[in-house]
Wavefront OBJ file of the C-alpha trace (Angstrom):
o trace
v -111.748 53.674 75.449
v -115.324 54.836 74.170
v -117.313 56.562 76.861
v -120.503 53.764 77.481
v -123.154 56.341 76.674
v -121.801 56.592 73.104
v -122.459 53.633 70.430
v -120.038 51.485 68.903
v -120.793 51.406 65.716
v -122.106 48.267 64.280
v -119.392 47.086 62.520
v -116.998 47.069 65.204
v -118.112 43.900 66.789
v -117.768 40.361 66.373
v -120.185 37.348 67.232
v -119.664 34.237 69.577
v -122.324 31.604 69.913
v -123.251 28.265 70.544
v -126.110 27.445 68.187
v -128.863 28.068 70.319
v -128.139 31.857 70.709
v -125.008 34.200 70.789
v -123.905 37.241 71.464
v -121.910 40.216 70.049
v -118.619 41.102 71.251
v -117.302 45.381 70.710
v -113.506 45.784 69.353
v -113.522 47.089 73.003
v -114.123 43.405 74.762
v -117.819 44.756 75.768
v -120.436 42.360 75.468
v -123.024 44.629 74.679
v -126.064 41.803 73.451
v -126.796 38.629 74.884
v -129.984 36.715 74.925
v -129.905 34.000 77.567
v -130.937 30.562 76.294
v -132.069 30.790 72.807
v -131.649 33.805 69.895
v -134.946 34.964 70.529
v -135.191 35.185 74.026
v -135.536 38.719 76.132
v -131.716 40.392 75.944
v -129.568 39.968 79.193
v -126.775 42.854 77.892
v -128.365 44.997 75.415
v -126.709 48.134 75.648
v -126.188 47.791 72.060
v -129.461 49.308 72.105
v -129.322 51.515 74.916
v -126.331 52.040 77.762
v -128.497 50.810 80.589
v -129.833 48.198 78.635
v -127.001 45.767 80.503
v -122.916 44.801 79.045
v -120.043 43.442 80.255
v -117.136 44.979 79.906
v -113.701 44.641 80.383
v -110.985 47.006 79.875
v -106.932 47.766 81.108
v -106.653 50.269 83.143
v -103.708 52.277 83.152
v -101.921 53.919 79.929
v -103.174 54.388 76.346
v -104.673 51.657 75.150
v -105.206 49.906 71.850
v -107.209 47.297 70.657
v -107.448 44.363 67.684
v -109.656 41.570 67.075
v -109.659 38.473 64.912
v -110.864 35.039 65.775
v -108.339 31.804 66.332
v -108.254 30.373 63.156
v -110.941 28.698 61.581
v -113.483 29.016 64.824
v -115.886 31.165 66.768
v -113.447 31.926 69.181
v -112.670 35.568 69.485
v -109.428 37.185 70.196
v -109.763 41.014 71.598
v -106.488 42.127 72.140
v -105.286 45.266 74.124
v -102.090 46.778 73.764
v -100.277 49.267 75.700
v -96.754 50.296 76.736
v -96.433 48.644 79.324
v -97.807 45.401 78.176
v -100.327 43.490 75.843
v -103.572 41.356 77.260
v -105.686 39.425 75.207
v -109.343 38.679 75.535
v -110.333 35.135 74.317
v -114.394 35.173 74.264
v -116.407 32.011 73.243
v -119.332 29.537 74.298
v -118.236 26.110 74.814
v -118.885 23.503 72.089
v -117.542 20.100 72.317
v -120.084 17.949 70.197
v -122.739 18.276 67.458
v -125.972 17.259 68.935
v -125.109 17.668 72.580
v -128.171 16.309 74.673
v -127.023 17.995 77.698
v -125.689 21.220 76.406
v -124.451 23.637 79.114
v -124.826 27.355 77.795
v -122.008 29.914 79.208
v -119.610 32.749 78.040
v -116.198 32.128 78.992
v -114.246 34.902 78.862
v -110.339 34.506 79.643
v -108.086 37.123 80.082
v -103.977 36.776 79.705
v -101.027 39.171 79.765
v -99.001 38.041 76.817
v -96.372 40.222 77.259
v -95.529 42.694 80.079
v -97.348 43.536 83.049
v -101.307 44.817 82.738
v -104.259 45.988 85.429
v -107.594 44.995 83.696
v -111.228 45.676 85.067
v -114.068 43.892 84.150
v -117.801 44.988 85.197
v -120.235 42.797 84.607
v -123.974 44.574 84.721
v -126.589 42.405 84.258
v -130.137 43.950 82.482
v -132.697 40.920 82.332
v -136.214 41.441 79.747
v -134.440 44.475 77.562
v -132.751 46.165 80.145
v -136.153 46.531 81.965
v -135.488 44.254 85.258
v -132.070 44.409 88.112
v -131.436 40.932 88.896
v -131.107 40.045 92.650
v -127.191 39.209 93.370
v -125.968 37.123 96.003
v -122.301 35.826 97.054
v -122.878 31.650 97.294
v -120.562 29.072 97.103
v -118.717 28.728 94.109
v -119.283 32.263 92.710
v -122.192 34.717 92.005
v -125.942 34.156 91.588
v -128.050 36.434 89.816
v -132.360 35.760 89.948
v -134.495 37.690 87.904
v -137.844 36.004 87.816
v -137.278 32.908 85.306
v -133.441 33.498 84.511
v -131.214 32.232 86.863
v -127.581 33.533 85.859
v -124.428 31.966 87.665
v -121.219 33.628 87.444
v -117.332 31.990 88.435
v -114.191 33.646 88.519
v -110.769 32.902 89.498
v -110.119 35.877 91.031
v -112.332 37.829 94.156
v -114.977 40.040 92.466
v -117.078 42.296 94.096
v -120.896 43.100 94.557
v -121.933 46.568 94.635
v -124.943 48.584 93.577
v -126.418 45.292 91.206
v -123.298 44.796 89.462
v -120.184 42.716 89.244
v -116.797 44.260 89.442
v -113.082 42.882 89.774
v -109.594 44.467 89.608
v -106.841 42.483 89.151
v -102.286 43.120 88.069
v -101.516 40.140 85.405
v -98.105 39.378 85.358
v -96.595 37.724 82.206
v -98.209 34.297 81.703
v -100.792 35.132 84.181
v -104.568 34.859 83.200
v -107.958 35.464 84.789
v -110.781 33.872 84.176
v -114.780 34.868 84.405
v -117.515 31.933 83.475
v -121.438 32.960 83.163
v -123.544 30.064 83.596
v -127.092 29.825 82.044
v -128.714 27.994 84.829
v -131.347 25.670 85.287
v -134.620 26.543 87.576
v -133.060 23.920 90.479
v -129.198 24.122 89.095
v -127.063 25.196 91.502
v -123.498 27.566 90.521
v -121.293 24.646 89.089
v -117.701 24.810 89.249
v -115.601 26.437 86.637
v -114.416 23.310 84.609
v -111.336 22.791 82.790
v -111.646 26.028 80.643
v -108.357 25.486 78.509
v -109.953 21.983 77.845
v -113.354 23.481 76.584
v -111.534 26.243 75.071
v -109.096 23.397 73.162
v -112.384 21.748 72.326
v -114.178 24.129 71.024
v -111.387 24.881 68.603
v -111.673 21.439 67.502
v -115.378 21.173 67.364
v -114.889 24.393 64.582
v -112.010 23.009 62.870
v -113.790 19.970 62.190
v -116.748 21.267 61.141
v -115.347 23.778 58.638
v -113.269 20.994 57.437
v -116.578 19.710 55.629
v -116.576 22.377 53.331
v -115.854 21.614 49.250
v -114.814 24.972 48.723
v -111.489 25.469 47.673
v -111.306 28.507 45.559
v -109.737 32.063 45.645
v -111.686 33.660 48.321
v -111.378 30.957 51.157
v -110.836 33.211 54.117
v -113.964 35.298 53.086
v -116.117 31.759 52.261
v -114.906 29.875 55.275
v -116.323 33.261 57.746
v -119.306 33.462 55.974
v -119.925 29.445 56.353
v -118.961 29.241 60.155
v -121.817 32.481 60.575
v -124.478 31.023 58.848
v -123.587 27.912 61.176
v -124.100 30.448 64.800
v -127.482 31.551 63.095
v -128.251 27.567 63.273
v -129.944 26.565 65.974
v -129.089 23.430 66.374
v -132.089 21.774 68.605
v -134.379 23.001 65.689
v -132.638 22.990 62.608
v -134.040 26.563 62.518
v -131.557 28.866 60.846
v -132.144 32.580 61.373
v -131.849 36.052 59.456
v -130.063 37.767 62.031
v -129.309 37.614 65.754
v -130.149 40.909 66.870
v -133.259 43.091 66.708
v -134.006 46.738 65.778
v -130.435 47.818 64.404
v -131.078 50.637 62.183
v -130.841 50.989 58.202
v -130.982 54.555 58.948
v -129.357 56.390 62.262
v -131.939 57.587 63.543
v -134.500 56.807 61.463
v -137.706 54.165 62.104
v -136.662 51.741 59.661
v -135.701 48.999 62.763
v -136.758 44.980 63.085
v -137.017 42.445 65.069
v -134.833 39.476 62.423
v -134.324 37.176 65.221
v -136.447 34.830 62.793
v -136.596 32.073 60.553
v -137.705 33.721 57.361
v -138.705 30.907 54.662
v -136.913 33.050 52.098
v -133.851 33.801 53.998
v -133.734 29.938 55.083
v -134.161 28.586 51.714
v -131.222 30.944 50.316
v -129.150 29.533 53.576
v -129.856 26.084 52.799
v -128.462 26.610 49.090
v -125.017 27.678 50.506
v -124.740 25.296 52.744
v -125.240 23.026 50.321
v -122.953 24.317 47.561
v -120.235 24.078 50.816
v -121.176 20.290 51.289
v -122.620 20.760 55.108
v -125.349 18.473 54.279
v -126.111 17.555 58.214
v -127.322 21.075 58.360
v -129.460 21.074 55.222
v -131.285 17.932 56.505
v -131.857 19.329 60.132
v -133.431 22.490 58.588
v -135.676 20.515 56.025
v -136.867 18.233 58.723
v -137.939 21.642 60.641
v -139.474 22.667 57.113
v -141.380 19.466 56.582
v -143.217 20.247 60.008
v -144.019 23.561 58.689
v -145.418 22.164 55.188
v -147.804 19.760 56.970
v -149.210 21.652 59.477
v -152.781 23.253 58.648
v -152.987 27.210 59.197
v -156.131 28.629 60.106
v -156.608 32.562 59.205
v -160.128 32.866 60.669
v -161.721 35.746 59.263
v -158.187 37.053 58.063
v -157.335 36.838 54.393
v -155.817 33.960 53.085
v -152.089 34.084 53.391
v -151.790 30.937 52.347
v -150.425 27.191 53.433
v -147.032 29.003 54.534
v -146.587 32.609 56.556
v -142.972 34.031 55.757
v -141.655 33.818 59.271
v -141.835 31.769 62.355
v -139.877 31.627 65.301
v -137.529 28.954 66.700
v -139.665 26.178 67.453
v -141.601 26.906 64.080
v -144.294 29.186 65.855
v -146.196 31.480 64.575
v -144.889 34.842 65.752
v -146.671 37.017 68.832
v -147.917 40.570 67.222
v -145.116 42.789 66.749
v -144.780 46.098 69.641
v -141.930 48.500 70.754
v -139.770 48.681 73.537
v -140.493 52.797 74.451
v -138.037 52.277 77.371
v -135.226 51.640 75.421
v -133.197 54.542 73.354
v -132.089 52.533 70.493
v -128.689 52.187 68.550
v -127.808 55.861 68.614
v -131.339 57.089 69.084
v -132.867 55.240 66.372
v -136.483 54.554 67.547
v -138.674 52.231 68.257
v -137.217 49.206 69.266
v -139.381 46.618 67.810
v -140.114 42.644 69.433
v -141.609 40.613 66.882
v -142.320 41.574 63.101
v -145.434 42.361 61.773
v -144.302 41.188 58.092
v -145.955 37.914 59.589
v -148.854 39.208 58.865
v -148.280 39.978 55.377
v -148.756 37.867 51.763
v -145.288 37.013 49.842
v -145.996 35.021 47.111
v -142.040 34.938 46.199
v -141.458 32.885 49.361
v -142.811 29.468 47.418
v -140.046 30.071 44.660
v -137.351 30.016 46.810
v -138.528 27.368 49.059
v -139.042 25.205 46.109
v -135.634 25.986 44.730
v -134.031 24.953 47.790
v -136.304 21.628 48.142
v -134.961 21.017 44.334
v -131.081 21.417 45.637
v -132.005 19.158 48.108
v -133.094 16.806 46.319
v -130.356 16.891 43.690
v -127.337 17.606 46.019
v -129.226 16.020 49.743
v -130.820 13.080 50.904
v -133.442 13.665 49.125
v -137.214 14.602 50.430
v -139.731 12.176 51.217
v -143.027 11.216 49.959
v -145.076 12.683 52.615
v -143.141 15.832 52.057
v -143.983 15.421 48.373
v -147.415 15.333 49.292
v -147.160 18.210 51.001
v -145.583 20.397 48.402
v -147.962 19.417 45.726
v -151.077 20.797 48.425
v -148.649 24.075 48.021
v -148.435 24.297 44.564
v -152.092 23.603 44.350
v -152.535 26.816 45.933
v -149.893 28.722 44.267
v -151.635 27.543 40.907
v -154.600 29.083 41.964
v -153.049 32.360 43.621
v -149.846 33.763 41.569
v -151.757 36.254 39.910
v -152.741 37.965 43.491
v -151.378 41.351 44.590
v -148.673 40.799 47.377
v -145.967 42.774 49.340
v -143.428 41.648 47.377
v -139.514 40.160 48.701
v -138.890 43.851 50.594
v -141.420 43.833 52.602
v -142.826 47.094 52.006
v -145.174 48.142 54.305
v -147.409 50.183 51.609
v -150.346 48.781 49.334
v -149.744 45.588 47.880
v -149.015 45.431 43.886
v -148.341 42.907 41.825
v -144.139 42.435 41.790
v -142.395 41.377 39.532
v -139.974 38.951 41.533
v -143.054 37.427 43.469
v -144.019 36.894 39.484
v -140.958 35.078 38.609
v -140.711 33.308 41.845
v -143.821 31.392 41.462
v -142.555 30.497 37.897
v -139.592 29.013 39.411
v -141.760 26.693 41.869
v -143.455 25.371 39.027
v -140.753 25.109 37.083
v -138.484 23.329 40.161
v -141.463 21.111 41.212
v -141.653 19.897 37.276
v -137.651 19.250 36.858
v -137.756 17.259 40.282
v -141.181 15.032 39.452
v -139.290 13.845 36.456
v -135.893 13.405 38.090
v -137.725 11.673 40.639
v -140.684 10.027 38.855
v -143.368 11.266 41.349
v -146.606 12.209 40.767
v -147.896 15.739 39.731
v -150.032 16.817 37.314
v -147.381 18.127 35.218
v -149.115 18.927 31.805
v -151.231 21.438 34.521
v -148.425 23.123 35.990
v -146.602 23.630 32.528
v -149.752 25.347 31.555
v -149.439 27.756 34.297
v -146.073 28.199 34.310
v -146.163 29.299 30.785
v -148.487 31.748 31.143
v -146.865 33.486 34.280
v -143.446 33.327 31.737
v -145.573 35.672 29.345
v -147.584 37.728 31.870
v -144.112 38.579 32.997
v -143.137 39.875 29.520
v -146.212 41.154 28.431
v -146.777 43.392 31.858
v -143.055 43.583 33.707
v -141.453 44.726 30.842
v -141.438 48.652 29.983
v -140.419 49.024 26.316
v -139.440 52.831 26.990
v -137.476 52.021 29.784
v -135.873 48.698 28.248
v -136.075 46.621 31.220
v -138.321 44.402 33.802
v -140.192 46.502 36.450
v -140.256 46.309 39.764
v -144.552 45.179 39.289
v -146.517 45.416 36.282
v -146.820 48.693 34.643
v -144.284 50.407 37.041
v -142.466 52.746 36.298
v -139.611 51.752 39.096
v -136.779 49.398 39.292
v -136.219 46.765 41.651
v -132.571 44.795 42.496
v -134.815 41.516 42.761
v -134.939 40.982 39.303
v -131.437 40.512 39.104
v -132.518 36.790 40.616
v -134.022 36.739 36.759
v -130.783 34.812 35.230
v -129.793 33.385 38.281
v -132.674 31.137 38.352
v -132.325 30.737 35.084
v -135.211 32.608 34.001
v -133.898 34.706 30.996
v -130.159 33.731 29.281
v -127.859 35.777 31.157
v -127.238 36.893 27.302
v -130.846 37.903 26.659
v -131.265 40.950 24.961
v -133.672 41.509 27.443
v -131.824 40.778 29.964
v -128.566 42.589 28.866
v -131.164 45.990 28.553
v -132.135 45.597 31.924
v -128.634 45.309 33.570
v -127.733 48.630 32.097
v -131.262 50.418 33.391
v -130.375 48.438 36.980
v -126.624 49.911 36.731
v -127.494 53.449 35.764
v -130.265 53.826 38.375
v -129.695 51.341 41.688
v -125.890 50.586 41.438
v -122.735 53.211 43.041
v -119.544 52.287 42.385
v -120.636 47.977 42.909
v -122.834 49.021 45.541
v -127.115 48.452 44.913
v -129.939 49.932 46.153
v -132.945 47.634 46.428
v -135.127 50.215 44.641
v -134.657 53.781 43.701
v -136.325 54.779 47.035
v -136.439 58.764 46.039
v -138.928 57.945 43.847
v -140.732 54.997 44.773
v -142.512 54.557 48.200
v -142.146 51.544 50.594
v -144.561 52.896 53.381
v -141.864 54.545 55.353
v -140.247 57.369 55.734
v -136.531 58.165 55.113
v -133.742 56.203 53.216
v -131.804 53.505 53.711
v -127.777 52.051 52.882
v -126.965 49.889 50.112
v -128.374 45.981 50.284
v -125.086 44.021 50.646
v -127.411 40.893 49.011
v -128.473 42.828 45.963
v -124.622 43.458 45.729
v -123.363 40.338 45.624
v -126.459 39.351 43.157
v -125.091 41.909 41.074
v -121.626 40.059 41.413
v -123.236 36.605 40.106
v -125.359 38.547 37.000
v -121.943 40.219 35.830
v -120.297 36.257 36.148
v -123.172 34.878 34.640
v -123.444 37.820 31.778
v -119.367 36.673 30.845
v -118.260 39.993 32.436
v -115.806 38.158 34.683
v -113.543 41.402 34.834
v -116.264 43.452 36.015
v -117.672 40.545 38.278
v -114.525 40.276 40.190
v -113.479 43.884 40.321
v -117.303 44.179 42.251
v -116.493 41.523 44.362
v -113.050 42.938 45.728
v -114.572 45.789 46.584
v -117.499 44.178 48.380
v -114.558 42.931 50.581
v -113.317 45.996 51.255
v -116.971 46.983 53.417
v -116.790 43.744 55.163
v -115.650 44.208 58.995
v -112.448 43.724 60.408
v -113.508 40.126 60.986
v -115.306 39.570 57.284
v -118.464 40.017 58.978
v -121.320 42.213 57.452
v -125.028 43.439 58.502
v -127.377 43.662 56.099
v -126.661 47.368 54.483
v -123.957 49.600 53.878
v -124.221 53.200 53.625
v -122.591 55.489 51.237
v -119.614 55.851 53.506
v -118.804 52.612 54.066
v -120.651 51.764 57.153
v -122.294 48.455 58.067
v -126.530 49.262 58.721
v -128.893 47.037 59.550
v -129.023 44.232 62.233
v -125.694 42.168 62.264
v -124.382 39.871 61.323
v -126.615 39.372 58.281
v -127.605 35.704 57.038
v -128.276 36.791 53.597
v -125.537 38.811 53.181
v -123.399 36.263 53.892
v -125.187 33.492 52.110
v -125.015 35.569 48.576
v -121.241 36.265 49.811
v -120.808 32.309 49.089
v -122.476 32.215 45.955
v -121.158 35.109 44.090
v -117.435 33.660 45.368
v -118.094 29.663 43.917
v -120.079 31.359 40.959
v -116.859 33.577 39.915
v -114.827 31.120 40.754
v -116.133 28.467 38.539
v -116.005 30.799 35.382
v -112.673 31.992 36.480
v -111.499 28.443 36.076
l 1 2 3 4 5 6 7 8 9 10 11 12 13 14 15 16 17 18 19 20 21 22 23 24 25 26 27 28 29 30 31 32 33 34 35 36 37 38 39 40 41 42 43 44 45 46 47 48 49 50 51 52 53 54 55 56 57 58 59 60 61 62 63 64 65 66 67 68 69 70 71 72 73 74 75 76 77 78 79 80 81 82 83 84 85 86 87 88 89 90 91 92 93 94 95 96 97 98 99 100 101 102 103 104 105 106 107 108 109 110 111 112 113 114 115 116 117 118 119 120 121 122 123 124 125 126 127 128 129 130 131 132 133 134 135 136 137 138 139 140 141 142 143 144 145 146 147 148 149 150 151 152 153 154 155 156 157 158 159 160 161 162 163 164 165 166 167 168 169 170 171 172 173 174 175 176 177 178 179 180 181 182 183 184 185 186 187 188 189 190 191 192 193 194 195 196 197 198 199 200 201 202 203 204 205 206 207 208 209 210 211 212 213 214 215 216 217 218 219 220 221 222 223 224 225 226 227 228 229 230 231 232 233 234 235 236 237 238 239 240 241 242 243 244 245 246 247 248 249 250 251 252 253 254 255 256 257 258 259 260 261 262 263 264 265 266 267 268 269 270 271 272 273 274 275 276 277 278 279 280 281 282 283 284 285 286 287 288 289 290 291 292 293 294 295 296 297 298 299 300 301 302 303 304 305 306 307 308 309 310 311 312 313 314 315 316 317 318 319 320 321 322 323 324 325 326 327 328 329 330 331 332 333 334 335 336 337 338 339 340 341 342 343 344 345 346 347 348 349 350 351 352 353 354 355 356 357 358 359 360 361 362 363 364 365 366 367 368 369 370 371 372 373 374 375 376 377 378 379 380 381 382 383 384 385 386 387 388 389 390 391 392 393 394 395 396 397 398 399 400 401 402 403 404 405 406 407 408 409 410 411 412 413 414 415 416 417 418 419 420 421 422 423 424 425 426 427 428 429 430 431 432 433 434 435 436 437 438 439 440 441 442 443 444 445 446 447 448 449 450 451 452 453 454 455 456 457 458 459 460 461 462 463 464 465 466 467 468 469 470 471 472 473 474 475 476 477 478 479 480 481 482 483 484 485 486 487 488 489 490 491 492 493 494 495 496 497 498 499 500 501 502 503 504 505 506 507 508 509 510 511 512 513 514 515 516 517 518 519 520 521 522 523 524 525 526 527 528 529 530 531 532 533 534 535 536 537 538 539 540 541 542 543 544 545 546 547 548 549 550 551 552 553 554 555 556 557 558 559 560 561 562 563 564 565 566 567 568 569 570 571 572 573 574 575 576 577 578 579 580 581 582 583 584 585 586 587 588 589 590 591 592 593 594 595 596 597 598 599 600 601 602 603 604
């Protein structure tokens, strides 16, 4: 096996979770990130981001070893197997799940260990790293098991087998005949809870396969890419958290887009744009309980009043909040902790909080439209509510913003937060008269025309023959690839057709697209970054939609071939192949689904 010191790269992991937080498992059985309680919550194991940051490992001991991974069909349950001459064990990983909606959920990692065939000696060290690796929890022997104390987080740990307690950590050594298993519960305690006993694990286990199964069997999708659908709909589910209905951009914080490099955040958030996109797929699958638990945690948002003080006005929405729909604390860095191989700082919190995104509205809107058409349907007060936003969107479209990526430079005027605002008109028109509610729609057309032509009259470059990334750039931006997917421009729009060839010959490697051409247009940052797995897939749906199914498919295969061993991806991938950015990657995955039903549909 690796030595500890040296990273596993980021693809070579999968993810277990109960939707309240997760963690990610190495093709080496190492839990190297786990936040105790909820996604968002100080890391327990986070040697992902620096060896003594906390894992749990477990390895055999004798002989050459190798090891495979896949999950138990259908589920969250992962399967690390390691195989040797002398015999083959297998690591089943997972957090119990027996019920949607538990009221008394129990959070643990259960991780079972069996000799399927031959004899095997298999270690596991368990080394504990509350608050980012910066506190050693107190461990004591008590009845039942292990207790480990670190201010707030009580930890409790039960084992079939005699472990040890040495120097802070956890240790056991044990000789698995054939048939024989071990097996090692960590309990998420209550402040008063005392270590409870291990419970019928093969009964949770069995459960929890069932709980899966039954969810996935929801799903509408039925089409030629199941396998790669189905994974991307179960890990859009563990970025759910289920208490909420928030549904998060990415578990993990501060994975690099470039080793070694500072571009590194904190997307253990609920991003209104990522959401919206989320709530879209899930849709299009047919998981509707999931779209109505996330738009009752977005109705909250749209009725609450934001004061900015003497700040500017970022208006009625800011583009992230945490869990519990919270405004997020300022963002800092973790200077203790190395970072995925060396790639500084480590960053808590994101300061894009702070920042304005007009585009946001668009896709909020859009996904409040789906809703409506393929949901429940919204309510009045929530009506209300959006019609306060749009007020304000009528009166602040034309303002310069930081546009979809973020960028941490000047603010200009982008071309996607352009068209985004035209589809929140647009959306909040088609559902007033699918609805009959009120709105001043004669008002709104107005406005919606005129951001239609500012578009053309400033986003297009005539010399170039294509749509900007802002008015009277002289760059190109991915986004605008959303154009005919939100049915902006025909897909067959001269236009539009002009502009696919510009966004092919300067952002797109064999399927693979930039976001921007970075080499010549600044974000605020330094260095470069992988390939945007979402501007990918986008690309995917514009070919579809365009009537270039050959070309649309041949894309898609060989998006599939930078997926994971598991279909999992994070949210870049460099020129070699491999997987950047934190992981696994909601909007990656999300786009995944619709470029797959889009294709499919055409494909017939």
């Amino acid at each position: 096996m690796s030595e500890p010191d040296q990273p596993t790269p980021i693809a070579d992991h999968g993810i277990i979770g109960d939707l309240r937080t997760c963690a990610l498992v190495s093709t080496e059985a190492t839990i190297d990130w786990f936040c105790a309680g909820r996604f968002d919550a100080p890391s327990v194991f986070g040697s992902l981001l620096d060896p003594d940051a906390g894992s749990w490992r477990v390895w055999v001991v004798d002989g050459h070893t190798r090891t495979t991974q896949f999950y138990l069909p259908d589920s969250a349950i992962l399967v690390t197997r390691f195989l040797t001459e002398d015999g083959v064990a297998e690591v089943h990983d997972f957090f119990p799940l027996v019920a949607r909606h538990e009221p008394h959920h129990h959070q643990r990692i259960i991780r079972r260990i069996a000799a399927v065939r031959g004899s095997v000696t298999v270690r596991t060290e368990l080394r504990a790293r509350p608050d980012y690796g910066r506190t050693t929890p107190d461990v004591e022997q008590v009845d039942g098991g292990c207790l480990l104390t670190a201010g707030d987080l009580r930890l409790g740990l039960t084992a079939t087998h005699d472990v040890e307690i040495g120097d802070d950590v956890i240790t056991a050594e044990l000789r698995l005949e054939p048939g024989e298993e071990a097996r090692f519960t960590l309990h998420v305690l209550d402040d008063d809870e005392d270590v409870p006993d291990e419970g019928d694990v093969e009964g949770l286990l069995d459960a929890t396969a069932r709980f899966w199964r039954d969810w996935l069997a929801q799903s509408t999708y039925t089409g030629r890419w199941r396998e790669m659908v189905d994974r991307s709909a179960i890990t859009l589910k563990l970025l759910t958290h289920e208490p909420s209905g928030a549904i998060i951009a990415a578990p993990t914080t501060s994975l690099p887009e470039e080793l070694g490099g500072e571009r590194n955040w904190d997307y253990r958030y609920v991003w209104i744009r990522d959401a919206a996109f989320s709530l879209y797929a899930l849709l299009r699958l047919g998981f509707t309980d999931e779209a109505e638990s996330f738009m009752t945690w977005l109705s909250e948002r749209l009725g609450e009043d934001h004061d900015y003080g003497d700040g500017p006005d970022l208006g009625p929405l800011r583009n992230l909040y945490d869990i519990d729909g919270k405004v997020p604390t300022e963002e800092h860095e973790l200077d203790h902790l190395r970072g995925y191989a060396d790639s500084r700082p480590v960053r808590v919190g994101n300061a894009a909080v702070d920042q304005l995104q007009l585009d946001i509205y668009g896709e909020l809107i859009d996904s409040v439209y789906l809703f409506n058409k393929y949901g429940a349907g919204i309510s009045l007060d929530a009506w209300d509510d959006l019609r306060r936003v749009l007020d304000w969107i009528v009166e602040n479209w034309e303002r310069d913003d930081a546009g979809m990526w973020e960028v941490r430079d000047d603010p200009r005027p982008h071309t996607t937060s352009r068209l985004m605002c035209w589809v929140a008109i647009e959306r909040m028109m088609r559902t007033a008269r699918q609805r009959g509610l009120p709105g001043d729609l004669a008002g709104w057309g107005e406005v919606r025309d005129r951001i239609q032509q500012r578009i053309v009259d400033h986003c297009w470059n005539d010399e170039v023959g294509a749509f900007m990334q802002a008015e009277s750039s002289e760059h190109v931006d991915a986004g605008v690839l959303l154009m005919p997917l939100v049915k902006f421009l025909a897909p067959n729009d001269p236009r539009w057709l002009s502009t696919m060839k510009v966004l092919e010959e300067r952002l797109v490697s064999d399927s693979l697209v930039f976001r921007y051409d970075l080499g010549q247009s600044t974000d605020g940052l330094d260095g470069p970054e992988g390939t945007f797995s979402l501007c990918s897939f986008w690309y995917v749906e514009a070919l579809t939609r365009a009537g270039r199914l050959d070309d649309a498919r041949l894309a898609l295969e060989k998006m599939f071939t930078y997926a994971n061993h598991l279909g999992l991806y994070a949210e870049q991938v460099g020129l070699t192949g491999e997987q950047l950015g934190n992981f696994p990657q909601a909007f990656t995955h999300l786009s995944l689904i619709s470029a797959a039903m889009n294709l499919d549909r055409q494909l017939g």
